[in-house]
C-alpha positions in Angstrom: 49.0 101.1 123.3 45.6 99.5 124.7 45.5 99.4 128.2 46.0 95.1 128.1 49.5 96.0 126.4 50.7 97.9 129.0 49.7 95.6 131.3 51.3 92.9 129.9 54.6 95.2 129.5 54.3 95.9 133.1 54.0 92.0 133.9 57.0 91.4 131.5 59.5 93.8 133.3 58.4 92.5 136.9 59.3 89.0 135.6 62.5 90.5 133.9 63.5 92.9 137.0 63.5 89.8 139.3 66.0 87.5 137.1 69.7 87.8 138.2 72.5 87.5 135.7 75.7 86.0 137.3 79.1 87.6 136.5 80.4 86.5 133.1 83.7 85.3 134.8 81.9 82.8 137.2 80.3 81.2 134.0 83.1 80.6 132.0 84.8 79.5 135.2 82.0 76.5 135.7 82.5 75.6 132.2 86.3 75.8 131.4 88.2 74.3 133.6 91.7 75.3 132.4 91.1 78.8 133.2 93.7 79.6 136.1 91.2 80.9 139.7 92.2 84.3 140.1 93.5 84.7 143.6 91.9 87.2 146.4 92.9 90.7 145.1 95.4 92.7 147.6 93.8 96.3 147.6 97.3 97.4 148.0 99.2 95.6 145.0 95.7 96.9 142.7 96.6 100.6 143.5 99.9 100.0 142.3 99.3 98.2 139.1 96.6 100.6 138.1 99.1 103.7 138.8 101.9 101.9 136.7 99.5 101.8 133.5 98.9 105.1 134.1 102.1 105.7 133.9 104.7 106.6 130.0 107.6 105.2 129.7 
C-alpha cells in the first residue's frame, strides 16, 4: 500500500471506531410495538433459571 492508502485506512477506522451500534433489542423494541418490555431482571431469579438449564431431567 502507498502511503495515501494507509492514510485514508487510518482516517476510515477513526470515523468507524467513533460510531456506536445500539443493542439489537432496543431497535426492534422502537419499531415493533407488540413486543412485550422485558421487566428489570432480579439477579437472584437469573441464577436460578440459568442453574435449572443446566440441569437433566
Amino acid at each position: 500500500m502507498n502511503k495515501r492508502e494507509e492514510q485514508r485506512l487510518a482516517k476510515l477506522a477513526e470515523k468507524n471506531a467513533a460510531k456506536v451500534v445500539k443493542p439489537r433489542e432496543e431497535r426492534a423494541k422502537k419499531y415493533d410495538d407488540t413486543l412485550k418490555q422485558k421487566p428489570d431482571e432480579d439477579p437472584e431469579l437469573r441464577d436460578f433459571f440459568s442453574d435449572m438449564r443446566k440441569r437433566e431431567f
